[in-house]
C-alpha positions as CSV (number, residue, x, y, z in Angstrom):
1,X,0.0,0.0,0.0
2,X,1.9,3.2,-1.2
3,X,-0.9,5.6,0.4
4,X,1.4,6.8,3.3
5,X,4.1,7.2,1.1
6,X,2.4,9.5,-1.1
7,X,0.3,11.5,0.8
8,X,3.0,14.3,0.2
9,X,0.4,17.4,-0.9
10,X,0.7,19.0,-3.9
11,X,-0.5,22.3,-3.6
12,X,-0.7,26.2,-5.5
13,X,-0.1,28.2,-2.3
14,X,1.2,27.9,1.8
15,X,-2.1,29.2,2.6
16,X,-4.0,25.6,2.7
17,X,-1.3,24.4,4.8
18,X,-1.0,27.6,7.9
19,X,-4.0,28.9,7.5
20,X,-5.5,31.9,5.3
21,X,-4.1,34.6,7.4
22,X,-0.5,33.5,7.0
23,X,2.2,35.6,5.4
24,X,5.5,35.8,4.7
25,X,7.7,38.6,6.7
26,X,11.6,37.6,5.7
27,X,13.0,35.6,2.5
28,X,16.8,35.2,2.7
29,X,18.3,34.0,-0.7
30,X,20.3,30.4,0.2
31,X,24.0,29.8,-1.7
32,X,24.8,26.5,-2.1
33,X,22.6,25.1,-4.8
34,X,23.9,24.7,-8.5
35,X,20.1,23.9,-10.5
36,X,17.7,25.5,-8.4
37,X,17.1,28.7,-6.3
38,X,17.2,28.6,-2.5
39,X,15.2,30.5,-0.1
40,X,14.7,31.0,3.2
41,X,10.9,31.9,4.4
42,X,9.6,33.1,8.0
43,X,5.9,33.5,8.3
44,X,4.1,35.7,10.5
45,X,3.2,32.6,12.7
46,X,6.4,31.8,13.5
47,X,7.3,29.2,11.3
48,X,10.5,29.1,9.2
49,X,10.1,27.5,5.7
50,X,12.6,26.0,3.2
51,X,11.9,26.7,-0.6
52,X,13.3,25.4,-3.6
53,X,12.0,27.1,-7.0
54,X,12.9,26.8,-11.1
55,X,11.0,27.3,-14.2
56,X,7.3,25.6,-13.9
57,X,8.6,23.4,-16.5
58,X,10.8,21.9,-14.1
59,X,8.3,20.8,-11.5
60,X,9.1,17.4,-11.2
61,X,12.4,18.0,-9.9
62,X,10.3,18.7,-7.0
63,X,7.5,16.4,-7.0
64,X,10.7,13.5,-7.5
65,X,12.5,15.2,-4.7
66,X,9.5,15.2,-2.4
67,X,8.7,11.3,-3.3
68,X,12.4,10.6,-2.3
69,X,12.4,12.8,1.0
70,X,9.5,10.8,2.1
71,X,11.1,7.4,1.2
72,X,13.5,7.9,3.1
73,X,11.1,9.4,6.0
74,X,9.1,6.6,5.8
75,X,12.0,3.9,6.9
76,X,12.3,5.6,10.5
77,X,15.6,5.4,10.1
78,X,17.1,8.8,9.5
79,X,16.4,12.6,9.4
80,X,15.5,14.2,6.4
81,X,13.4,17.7,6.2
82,X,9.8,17.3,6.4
83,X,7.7,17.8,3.2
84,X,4.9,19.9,3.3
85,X,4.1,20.7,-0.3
86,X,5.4,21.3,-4.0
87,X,2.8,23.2,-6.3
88,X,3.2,25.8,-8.9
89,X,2.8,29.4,-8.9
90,X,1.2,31.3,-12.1
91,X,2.6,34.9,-13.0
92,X,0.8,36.6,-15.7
93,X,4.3,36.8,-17.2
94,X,6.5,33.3,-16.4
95,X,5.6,30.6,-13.8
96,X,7.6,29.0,-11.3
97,X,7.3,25.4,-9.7
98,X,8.0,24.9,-6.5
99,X,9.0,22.5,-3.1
100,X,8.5,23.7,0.7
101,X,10.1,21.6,3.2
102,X,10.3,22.5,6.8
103,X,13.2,24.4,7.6
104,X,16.0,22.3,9.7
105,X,18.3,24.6,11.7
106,X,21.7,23.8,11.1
107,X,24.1,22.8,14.1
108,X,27.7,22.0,14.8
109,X,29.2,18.6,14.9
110,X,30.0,17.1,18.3
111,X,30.3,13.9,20.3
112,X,29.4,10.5,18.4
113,X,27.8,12.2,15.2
114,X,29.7,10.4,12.4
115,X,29.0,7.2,14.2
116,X,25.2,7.6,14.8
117,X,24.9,9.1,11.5
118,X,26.4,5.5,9.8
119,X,24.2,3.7,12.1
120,X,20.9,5.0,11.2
121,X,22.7,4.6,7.6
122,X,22.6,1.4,8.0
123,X,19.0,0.7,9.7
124,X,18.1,2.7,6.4
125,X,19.5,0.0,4.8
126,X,18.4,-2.6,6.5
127,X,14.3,-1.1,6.4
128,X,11.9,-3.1,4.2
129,X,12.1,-1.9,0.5
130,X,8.6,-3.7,-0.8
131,X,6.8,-0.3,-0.7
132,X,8.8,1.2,-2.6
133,X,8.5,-0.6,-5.8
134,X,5.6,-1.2,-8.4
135,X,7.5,-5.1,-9.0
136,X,10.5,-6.0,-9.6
137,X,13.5,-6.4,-6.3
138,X,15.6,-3.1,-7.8
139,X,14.8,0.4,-8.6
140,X,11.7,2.5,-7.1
141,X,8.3,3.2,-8.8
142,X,9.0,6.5,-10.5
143,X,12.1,7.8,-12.5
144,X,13.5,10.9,-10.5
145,X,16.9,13.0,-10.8
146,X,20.5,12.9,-10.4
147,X,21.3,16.0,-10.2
148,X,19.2,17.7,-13.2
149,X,19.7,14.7,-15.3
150,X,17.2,12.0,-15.7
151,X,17.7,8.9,-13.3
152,X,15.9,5.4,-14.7
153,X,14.1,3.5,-12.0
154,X,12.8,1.0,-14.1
155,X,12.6,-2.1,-11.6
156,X,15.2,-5.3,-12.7
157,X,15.1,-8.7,-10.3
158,X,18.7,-8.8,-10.7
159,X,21.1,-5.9,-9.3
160,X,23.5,-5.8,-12.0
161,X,21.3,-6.0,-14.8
162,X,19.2,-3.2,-12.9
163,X,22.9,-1.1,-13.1
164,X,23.9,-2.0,-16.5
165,X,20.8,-1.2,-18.0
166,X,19.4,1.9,-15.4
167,X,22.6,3.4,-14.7
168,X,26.0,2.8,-16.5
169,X,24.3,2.3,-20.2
170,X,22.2,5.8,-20.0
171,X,24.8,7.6,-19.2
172,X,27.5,5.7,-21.7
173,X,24.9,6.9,-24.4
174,X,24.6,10.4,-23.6
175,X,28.4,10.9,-23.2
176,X,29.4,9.1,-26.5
177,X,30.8,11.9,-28.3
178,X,33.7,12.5,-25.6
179,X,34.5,8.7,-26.3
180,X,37.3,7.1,-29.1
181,X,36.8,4.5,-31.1
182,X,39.2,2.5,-28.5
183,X,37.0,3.9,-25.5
184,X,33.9,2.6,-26.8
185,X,35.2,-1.0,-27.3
186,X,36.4,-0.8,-23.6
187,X,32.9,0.4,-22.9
188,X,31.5,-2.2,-24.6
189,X,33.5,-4.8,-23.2
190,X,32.9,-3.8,-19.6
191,X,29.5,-3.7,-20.1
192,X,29.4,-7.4,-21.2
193,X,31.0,-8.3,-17.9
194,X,29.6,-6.8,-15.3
195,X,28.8,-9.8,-13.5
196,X,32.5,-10.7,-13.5
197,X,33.4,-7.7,-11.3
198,X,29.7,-7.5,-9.7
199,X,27.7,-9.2,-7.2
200,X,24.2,-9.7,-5.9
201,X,23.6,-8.2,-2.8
202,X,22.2,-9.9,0.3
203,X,18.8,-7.7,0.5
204,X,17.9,-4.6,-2.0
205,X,18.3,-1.7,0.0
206,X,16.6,1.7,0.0
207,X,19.6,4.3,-0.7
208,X,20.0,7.7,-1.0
209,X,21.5,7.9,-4.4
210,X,23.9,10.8,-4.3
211,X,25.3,10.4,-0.6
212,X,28.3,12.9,-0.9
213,X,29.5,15.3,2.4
214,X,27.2,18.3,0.7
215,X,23.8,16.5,0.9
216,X,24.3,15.8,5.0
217,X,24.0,18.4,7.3
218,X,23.7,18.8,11.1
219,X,20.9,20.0,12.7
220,X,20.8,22.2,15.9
221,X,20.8,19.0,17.9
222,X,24.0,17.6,15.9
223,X,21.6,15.0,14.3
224,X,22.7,13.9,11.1
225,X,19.9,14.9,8.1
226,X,20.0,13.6,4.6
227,X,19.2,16.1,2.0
228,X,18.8,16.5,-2.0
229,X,18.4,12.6,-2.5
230,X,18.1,10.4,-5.8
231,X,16.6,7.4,-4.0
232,X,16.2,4.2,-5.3
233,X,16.1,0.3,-4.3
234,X,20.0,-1.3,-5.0
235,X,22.6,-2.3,-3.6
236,X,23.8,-0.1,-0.4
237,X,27.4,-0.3,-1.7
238,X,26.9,2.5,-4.4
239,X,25.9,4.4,-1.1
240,X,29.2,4.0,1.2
241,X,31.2,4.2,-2.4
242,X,30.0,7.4,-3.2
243,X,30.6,8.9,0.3
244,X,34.5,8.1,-0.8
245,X,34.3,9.6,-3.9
246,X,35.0,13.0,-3.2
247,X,37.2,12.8,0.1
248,X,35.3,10.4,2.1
249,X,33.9,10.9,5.5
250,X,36.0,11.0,8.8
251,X,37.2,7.0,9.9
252,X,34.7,6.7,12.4
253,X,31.9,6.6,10.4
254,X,33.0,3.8,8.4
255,X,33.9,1.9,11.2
256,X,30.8,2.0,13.0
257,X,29.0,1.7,9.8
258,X,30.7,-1.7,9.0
259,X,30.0,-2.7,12.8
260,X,26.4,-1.8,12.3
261,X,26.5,-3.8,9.0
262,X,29.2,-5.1,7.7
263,X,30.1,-4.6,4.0
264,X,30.6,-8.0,1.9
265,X,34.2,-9.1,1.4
266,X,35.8,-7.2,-2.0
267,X,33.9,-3.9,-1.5
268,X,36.9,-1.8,-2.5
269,X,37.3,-3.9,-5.6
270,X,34.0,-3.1,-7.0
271,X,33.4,1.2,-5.5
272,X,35.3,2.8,-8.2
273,X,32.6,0.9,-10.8
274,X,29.7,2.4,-8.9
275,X,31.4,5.5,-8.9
276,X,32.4,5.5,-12.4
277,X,28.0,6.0,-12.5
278,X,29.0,9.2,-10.7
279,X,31.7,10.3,-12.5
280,X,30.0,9.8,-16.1
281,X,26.8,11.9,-14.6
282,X,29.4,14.8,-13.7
283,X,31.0,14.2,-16.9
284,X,27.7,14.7,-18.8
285,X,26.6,17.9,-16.5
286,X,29.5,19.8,-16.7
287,X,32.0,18.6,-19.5
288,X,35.1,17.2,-20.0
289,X,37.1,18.0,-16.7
290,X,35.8,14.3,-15.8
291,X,36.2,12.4,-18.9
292,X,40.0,11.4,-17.8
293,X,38.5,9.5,-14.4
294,X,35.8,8.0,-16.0
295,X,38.2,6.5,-18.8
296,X,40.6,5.6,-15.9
297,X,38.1,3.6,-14.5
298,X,36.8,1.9,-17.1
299,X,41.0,0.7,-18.1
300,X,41.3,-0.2,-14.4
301,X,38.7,-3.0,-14.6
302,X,39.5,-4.1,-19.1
303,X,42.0,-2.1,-20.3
């Protein structure tokens, strides 16, 4: 029954949700975010808002974003901002979509935070993943976004066919003009052999999809909270590899995470593979200051 999970509202205006009298007295402008616009909101009952906006056309980076925000809410596992609504907002002149979410007061770091942060990482990854799929054992019941690209959730029974066809073939495609002749029959030939540098996992696993030190933050009670996900059901290695992938997370975390649940031996043989996912993404958002690692990787497990 997917009811709870989608009971996210969609709505035109924060009126519906505070009441009719409510306004807003203070919007800061929030850095940080490369695709969409960032603002902070306090309404005249006290409440403090966080909104996302882009072009209307580009409202289901929001409704996606909400679906995965309440995935992840819906294991009990983590934190993750509340949802209250995404909607649209009609000008007489342009439109804009949009996505509230409660605002989550940042804090400092202290005490055992990188080690409860990997262990509710891992209950995350241990939660039940049946609700979160329309079929199949891998992938989640609606295509959603890695960073403004399109991310394929079309549900596989098998994890490396789910990877080969949902994740490392897409992006292959879209980057084939940065690619020789020699490159492609690399390509080609790594494709064809996943399964000899793959494996199953024990359970699918619900992760966050783009789990690198920007899209964690520490609220005001130094409790870890997940932010901008690209959920999906897979395997929970793509998670802890892509934590690595741009300077990794302080010792501690890993430790406790692999006390918590430990990894399956010849994890560091296959995390620069579901990093190279990663890597060609970058590659095809911003250009070719990432084609040499991706064709590193690719020679590290054919050339």
């Amino acid at each position: 029954d997917h009811r709870d999970l989608h009971s996210f509202p969609t709505r035109r205006s924060s009126d519906l949700i505070f009441g009719t009298s409510v306004a807003i007295i203070n919007t800061d402008r929030v850095s940080g975010g490369d695709i969409n616009k960032a603002y902070a909101l306090t309404l005249n009952t006290g409440d403090h808002i966080f909104m996302k906006a882009n072009a209307k056309s580009n409202e289901a980076f929001f409704t996606s974003e909400a679906m995965s925000l309440s995935a992840i809410s819906f294991t009990k596992a983590i934190g993750t901002p509340e949802v209250l609504c995404t909607g649209t907002d009609d000008g007489e002149d342009v439109g804009y979509s949009f996505l509230l979410l409660r605002y989550i007061e940042s804090g400092k770091i202290h005490g055992d935070y990188w080690e409860d942060f990997a262990r509710e990482l891992a209950t995350m990854h241990k939660a039940d993943t049946s609700t979160f799929l329309n079929g199949g054992s891998f992938g989640f019941f609606q295509d959603n976004f890695i960073g403004d690209r399109v991310q394929k959730n079309t549900p596989f029974e098998n994890w490396i066919s789910f990877f080969r066809e949902n994740r490392l073939l897409p992006q292959f495609k879209a980057a084939d003009s940065y690619f020789s002749s020699f490159d492609r029959t690399l390509i080609t030939k790594l494709l064809d052999h996943l399964e000899d540098f793959l494996i199953e996992p024990e359970k699918p696993s619900l992760i966050h999809g783009d789990l690198w030190s920007g899209n964690v933050l520490a609220d005001k009670n130094g409790k870890a909270i997940l932010i901008d996900p690209a959920v999906y059901v897979g395997n929970r290695e793509a998670d802890i590899a892509m934590t690595e992938l741009f300077g990794g997370f302080p010792s501690d975390f890993y430790e406790a995470y692999k006390e918590a649940y430990p990894l399956l031996n010849g994890y560091e043989e296959r995390r620069d593979l579901y990093n190279l996912y990663q890597l060609l993404n970058h590659l095809n958002m911003f250009g070719s200051s990432y084609l040499g690692a991706v064709q590193s990787i690719v020679a590290e497990y054919v050339g």
